[in-house]
FIKOLZA-1660 file (N, C-alpha, C; in steps of 0.1 Angstrom, whole numbers, plus 5000, padded with zeros to 4 digits):
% residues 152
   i   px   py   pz ch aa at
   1 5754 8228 3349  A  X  N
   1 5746 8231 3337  A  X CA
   1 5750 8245 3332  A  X  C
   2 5754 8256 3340  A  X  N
   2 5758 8268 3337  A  X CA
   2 5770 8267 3325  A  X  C
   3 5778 8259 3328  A  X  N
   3 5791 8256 3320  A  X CA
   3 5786 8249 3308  A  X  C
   4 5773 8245 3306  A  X  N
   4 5773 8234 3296  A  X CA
   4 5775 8219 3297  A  X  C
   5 5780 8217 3309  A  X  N
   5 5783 8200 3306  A  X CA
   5 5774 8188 3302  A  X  C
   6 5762 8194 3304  A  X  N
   6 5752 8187 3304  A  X CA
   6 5748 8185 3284  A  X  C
   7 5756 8196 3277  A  X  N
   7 5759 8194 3261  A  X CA
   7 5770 8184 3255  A  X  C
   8 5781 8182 3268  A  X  N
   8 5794 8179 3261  A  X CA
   8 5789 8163 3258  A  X  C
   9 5799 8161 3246  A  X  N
   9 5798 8139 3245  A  X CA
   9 5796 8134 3256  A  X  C
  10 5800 8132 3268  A  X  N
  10 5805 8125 3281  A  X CA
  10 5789 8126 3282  A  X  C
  11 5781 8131 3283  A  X  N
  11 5770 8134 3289  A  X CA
  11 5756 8131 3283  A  X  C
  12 5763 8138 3267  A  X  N
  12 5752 8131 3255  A  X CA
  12 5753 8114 3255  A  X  C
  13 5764 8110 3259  A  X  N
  13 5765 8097 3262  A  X CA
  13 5755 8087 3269  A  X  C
  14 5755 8096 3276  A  X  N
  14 5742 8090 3289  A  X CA
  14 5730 8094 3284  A  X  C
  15 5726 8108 3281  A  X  N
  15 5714 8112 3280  A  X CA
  15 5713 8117 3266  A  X  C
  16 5712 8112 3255  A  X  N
  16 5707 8119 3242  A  X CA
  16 5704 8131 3239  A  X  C
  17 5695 8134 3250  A  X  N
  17 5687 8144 3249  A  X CA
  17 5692 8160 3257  A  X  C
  18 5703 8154 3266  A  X  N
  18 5719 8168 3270  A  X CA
  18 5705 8169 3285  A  X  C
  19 5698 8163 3285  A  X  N
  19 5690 8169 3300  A  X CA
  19 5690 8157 3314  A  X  C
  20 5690 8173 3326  A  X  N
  20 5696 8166 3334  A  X CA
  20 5680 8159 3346  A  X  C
  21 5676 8148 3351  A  X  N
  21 5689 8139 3359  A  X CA
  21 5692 8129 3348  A  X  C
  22 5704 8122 3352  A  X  N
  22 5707 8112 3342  A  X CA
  22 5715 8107 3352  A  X  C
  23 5719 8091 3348  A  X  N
  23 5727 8082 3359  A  X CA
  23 5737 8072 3346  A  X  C
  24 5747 8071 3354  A  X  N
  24 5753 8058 3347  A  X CA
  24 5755 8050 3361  A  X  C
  25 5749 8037 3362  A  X  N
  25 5755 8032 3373  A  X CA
  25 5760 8020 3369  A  X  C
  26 5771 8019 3371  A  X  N
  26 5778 8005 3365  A  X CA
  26 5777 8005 3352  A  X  C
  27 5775 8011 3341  A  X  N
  27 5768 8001 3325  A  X CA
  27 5758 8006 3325  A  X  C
  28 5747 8005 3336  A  X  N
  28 5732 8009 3334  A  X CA
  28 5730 8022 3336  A  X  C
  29 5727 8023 3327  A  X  N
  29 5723 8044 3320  A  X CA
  29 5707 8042 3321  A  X  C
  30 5703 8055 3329  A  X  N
  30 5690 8056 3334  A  X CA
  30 5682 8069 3331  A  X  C
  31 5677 8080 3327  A  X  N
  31 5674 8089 3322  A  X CA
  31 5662 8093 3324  A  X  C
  32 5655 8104 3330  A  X  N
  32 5641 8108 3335  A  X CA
  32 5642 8101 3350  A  X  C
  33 5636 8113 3358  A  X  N
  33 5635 8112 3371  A  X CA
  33 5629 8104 3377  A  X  C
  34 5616 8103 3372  A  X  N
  34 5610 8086 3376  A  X CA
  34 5616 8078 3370  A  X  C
  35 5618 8075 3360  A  X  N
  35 5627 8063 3355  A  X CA
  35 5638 8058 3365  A  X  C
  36 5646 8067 3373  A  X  N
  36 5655 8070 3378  A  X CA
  36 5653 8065 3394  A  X  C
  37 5639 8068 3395  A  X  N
  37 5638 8064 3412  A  X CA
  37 5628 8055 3410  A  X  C
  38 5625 8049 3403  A  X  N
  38 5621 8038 3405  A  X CA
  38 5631 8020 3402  A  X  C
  39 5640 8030 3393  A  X  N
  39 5655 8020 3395  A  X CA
  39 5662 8019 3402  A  X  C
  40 5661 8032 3413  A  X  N
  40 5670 8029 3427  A  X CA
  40 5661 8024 3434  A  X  C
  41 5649 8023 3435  A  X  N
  41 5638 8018 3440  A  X CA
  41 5641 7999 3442  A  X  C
  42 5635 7999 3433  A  X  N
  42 5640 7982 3426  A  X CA
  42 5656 7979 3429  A  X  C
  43 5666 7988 3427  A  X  N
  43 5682 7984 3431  A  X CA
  43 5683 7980 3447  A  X  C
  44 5676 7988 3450  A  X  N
  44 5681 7988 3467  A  X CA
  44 5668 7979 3477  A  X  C
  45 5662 7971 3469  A  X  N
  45 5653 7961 3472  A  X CA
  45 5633 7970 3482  A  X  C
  46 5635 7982 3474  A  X  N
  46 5622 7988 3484  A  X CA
  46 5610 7986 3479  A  X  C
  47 5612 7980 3463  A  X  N
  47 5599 7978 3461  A  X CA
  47 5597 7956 3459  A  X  C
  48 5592 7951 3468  A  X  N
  48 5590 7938 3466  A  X CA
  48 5582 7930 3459  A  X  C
  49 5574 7939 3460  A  X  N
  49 5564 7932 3451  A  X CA
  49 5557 7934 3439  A  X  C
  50 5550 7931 3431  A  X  N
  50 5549 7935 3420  A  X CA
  50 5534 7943 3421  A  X  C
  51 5528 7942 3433  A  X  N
  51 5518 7953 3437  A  X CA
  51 5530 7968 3440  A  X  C
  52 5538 7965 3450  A  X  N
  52 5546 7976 3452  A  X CA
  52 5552 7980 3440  A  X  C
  53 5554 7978 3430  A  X  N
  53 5564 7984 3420  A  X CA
  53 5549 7992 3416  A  X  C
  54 5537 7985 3414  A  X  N
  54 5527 7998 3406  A  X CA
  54 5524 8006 3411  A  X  C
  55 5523 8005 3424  A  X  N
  55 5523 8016 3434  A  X CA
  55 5531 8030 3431  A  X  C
  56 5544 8023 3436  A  X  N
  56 5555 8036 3428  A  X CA
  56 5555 8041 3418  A  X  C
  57 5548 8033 3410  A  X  N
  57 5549 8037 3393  A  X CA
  57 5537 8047 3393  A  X  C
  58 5525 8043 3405  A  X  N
  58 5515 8052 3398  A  X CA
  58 5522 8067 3405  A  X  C
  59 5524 8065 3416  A  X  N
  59 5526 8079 3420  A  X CA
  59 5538 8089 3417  A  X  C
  60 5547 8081 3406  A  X  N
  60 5559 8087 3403  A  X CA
  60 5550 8091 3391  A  X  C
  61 5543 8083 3378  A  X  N
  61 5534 8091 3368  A  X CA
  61 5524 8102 3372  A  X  C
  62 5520 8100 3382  A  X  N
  62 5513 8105 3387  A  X CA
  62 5517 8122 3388  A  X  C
  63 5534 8123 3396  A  X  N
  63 5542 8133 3399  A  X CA
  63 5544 8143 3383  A  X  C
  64 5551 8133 3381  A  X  N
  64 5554 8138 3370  A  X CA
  64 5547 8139 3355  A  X  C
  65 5535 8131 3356  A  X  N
  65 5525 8139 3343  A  X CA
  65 5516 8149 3352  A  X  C
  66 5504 8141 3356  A  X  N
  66 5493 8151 3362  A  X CA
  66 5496 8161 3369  A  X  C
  67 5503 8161 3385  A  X  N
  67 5507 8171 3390  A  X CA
  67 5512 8180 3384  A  X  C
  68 5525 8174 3379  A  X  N
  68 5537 8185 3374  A  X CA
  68 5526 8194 3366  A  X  C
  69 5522 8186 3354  A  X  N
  69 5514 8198 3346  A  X CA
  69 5499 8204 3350  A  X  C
  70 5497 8200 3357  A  X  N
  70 5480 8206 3367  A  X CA
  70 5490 8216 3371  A  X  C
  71 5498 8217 3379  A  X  N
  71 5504 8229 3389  A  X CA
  71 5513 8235 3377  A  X  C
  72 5523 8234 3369  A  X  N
  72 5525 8242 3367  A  X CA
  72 5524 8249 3346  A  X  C
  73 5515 8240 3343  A  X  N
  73 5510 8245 3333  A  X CA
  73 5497 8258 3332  A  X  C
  74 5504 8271 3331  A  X  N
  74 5494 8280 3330  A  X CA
  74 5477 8280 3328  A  X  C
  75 5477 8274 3318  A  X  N
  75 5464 8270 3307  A  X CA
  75 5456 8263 3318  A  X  C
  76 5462 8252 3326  A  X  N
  76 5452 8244 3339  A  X CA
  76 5455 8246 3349  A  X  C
  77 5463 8254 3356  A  X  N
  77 5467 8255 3369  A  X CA
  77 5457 8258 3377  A  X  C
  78 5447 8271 3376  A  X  N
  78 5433 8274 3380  A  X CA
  78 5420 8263 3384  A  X  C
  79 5422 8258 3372  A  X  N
  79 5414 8246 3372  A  X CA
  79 5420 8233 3384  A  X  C
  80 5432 8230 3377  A  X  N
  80 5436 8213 3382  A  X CA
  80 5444 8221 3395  A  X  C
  81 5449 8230 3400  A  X  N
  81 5453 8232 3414  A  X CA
  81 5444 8223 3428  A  X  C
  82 5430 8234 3423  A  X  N
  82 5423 8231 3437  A  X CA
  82 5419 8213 3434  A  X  C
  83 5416 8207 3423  A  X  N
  83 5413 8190 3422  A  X CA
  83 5421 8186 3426  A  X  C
  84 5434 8186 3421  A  X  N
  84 5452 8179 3425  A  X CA
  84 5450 8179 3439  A  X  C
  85 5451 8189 3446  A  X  N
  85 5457 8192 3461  A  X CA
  85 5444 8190 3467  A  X  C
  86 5434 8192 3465  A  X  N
  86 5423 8185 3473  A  X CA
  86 5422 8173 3478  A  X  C
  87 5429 8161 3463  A  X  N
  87 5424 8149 3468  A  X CA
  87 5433 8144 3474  A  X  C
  88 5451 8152 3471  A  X  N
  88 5463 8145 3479  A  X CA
  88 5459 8151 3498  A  X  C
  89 5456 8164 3499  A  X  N
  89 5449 8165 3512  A  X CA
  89 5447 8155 3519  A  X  C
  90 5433 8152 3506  A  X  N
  90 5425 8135 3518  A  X CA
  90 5430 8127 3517  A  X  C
  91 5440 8124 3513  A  X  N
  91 5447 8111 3513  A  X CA
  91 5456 8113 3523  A  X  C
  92 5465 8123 3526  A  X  N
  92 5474 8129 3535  A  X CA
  92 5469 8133 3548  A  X  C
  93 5454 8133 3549  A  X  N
  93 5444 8137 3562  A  X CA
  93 5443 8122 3572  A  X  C
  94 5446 8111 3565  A  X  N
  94 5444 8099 3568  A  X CA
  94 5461 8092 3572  A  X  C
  95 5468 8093 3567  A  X  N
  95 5481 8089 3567  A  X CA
  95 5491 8097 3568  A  X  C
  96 5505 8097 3573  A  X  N
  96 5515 8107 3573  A  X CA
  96 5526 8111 3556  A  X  C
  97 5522 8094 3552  A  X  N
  97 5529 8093 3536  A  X CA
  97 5519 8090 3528  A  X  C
  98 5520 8091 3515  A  X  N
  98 5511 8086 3504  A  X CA
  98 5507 8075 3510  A  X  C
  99 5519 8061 3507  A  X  N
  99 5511 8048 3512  A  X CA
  99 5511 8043 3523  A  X  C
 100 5513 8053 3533  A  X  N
 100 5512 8046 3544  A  X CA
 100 5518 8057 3556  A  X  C
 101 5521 8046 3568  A  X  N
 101 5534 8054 3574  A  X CA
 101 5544 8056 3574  A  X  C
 102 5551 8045 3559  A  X  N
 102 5567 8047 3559  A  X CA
 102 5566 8059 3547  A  X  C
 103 5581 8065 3547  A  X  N
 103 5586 8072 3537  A  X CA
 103 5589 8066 3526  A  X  C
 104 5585 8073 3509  A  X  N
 104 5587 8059 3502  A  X CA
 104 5590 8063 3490  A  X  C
 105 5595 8062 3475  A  X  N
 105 5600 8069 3465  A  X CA
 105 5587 8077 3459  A  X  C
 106 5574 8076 3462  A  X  N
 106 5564 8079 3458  A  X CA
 106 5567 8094 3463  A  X  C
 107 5573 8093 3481  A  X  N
 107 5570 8105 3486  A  X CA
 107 5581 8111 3478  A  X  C
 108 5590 8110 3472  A  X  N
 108 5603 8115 3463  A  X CA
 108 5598 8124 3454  A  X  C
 109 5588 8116 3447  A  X  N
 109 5586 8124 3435  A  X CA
 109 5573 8132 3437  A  X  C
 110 5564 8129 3442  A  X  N
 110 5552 8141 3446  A  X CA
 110 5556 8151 3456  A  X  C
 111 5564 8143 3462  A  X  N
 111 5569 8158 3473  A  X CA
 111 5584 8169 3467  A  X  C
 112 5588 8164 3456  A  X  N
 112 5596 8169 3447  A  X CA
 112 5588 8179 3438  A  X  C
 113 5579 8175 3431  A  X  N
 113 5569 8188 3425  A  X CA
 113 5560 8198 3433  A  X  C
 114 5554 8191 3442  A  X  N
 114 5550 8201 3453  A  X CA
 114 5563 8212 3459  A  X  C
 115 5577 8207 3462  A  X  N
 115 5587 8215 3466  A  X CA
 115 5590 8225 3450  A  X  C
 116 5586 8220 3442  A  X  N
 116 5595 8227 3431  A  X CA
 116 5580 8239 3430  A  X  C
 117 5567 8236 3429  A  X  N
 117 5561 8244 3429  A  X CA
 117 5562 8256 3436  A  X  C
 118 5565 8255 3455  A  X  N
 118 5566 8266 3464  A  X CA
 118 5577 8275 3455  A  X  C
 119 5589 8266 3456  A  X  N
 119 5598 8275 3450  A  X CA
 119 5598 8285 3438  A  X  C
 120 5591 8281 3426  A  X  N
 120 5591 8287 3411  A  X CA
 120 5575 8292 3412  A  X  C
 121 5570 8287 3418  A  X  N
 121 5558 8295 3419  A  X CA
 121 5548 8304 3431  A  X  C
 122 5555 8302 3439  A  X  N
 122 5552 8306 3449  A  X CA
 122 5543 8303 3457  A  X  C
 123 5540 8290 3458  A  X  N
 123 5531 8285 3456  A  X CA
 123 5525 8278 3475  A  X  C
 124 5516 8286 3482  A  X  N
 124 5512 8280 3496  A  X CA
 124 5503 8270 3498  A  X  C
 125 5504 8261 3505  A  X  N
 125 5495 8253 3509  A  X CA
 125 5488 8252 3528  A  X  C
 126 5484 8268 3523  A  X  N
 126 5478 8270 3536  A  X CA
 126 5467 8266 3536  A  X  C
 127 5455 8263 3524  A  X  N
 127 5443 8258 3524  A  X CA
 127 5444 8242 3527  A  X  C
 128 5456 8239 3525  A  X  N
 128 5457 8221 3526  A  X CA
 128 5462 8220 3532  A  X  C
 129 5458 8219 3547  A  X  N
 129 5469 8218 3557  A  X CA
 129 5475 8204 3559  A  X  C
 130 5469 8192 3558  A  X  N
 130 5476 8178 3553  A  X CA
 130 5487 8181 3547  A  X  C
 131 5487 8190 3533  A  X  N
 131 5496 8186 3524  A  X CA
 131 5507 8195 3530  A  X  C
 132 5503 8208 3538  A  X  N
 132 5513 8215 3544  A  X CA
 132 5521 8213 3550  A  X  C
 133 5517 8202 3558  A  X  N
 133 5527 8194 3569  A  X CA
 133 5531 8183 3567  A  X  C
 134 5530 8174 3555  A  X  N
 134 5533 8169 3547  A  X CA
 134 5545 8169 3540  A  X  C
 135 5547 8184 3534  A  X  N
 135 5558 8190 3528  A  X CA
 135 5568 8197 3540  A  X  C
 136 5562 8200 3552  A  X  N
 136 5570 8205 3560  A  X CA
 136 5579 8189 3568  A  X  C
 137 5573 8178 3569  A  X  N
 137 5579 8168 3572  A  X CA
 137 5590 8161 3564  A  X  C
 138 5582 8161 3550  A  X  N
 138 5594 8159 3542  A  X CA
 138 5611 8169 3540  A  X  C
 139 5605 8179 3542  A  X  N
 139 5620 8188 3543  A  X CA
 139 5627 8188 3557  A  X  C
 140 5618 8183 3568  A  X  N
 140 5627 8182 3579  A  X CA
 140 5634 8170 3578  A  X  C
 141 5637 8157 3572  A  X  N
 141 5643 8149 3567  A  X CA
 141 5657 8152 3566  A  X  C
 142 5665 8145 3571  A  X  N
 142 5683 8148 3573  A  X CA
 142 5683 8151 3554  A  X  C
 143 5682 8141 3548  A  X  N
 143 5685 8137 3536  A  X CA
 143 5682 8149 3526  A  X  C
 144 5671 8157 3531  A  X  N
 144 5664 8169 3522  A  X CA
 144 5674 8181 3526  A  X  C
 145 5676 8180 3544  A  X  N
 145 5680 8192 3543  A  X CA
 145 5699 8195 3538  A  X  C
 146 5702 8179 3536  A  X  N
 146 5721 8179 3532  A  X CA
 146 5716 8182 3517  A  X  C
 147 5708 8178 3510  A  X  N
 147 5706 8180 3496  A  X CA
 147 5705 8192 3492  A  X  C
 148 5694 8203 3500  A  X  N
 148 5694 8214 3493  A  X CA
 148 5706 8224 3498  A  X  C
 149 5716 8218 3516  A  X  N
 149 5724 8226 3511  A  X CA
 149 5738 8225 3502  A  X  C
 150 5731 8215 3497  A  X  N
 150 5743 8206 3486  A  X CA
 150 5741 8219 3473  A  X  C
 151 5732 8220 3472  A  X  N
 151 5724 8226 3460  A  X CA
 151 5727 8240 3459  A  X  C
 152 5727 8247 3474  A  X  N
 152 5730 8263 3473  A  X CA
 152 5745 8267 3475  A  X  C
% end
């Protein structure tokens, strides 16, 4: 993105809008993050059923409207912080993942804004200790820790 690629044709190709993630896989061009994992979701057979696909859907909308903007929109943060993280707490007080015990794209994308929050905002989850160890689980994950040092 430093260089711009994410402006040049090749890229506006995929994504109209020059912003990144974006996918071409095969012909099928995919754009927005949940959009994006809930098609690798569906590709690689993890969601079965048509209960499980809403599932993912809720907690990927979920990631990316409510959280994302409760945590990091100024104007509600105060407000929607302590309601957000209270109620994923109790949900996380009861189970080790959102839905359950397996790891699942839900945990992808809620545990992607909670990670993006620590980072840009500095953001602890010492009062939630569910959600604490929650996010400490998901980064001990082979897959988290080749990605971020893919990333530095």
């Amino acid at each position: 993105m430093k260089e711009g690629e994410h402006l040049q044709p090749e890229f506006l190709a995929i994504n109209p809008f020059g912003k990144v993630p974006a996918i071409d896989d095969d012909g099928s061009i995919v754009w927005e993050s949940g959009a994006i994992l809930l098609y690798l979701a569906d590709k690689y057979a993890q969601l079965p059923t048509i209960q499980d696909r809403a599932i993912a859907a809720q907690w990927v909308l979920f990631a990316n409207s409510t959280l994302g903007t409760g945590l990091f929109s100024a104007e509600t943060r105060e407000k929607e912080t302590p309601r957000l993280l209270g109620g994923l707490n109790k949900i996380l007080e009861k189970q080790p993942y959102l839905t359950g015990d397996s790891f699942t794209v839900s945990d992808v994308a809620v545990g992607t804004i909670l990670g993006y929050a620590i980072l840009m905002l500095q953001m602890s989850y010492a009062d939630y200790p569910a959600i604490d160890a929650y996010v400490k689980r998901l980064s001990d994950r082979p897959a988290y820790k080749n990605n971020i040092l893919t990333i530095k």
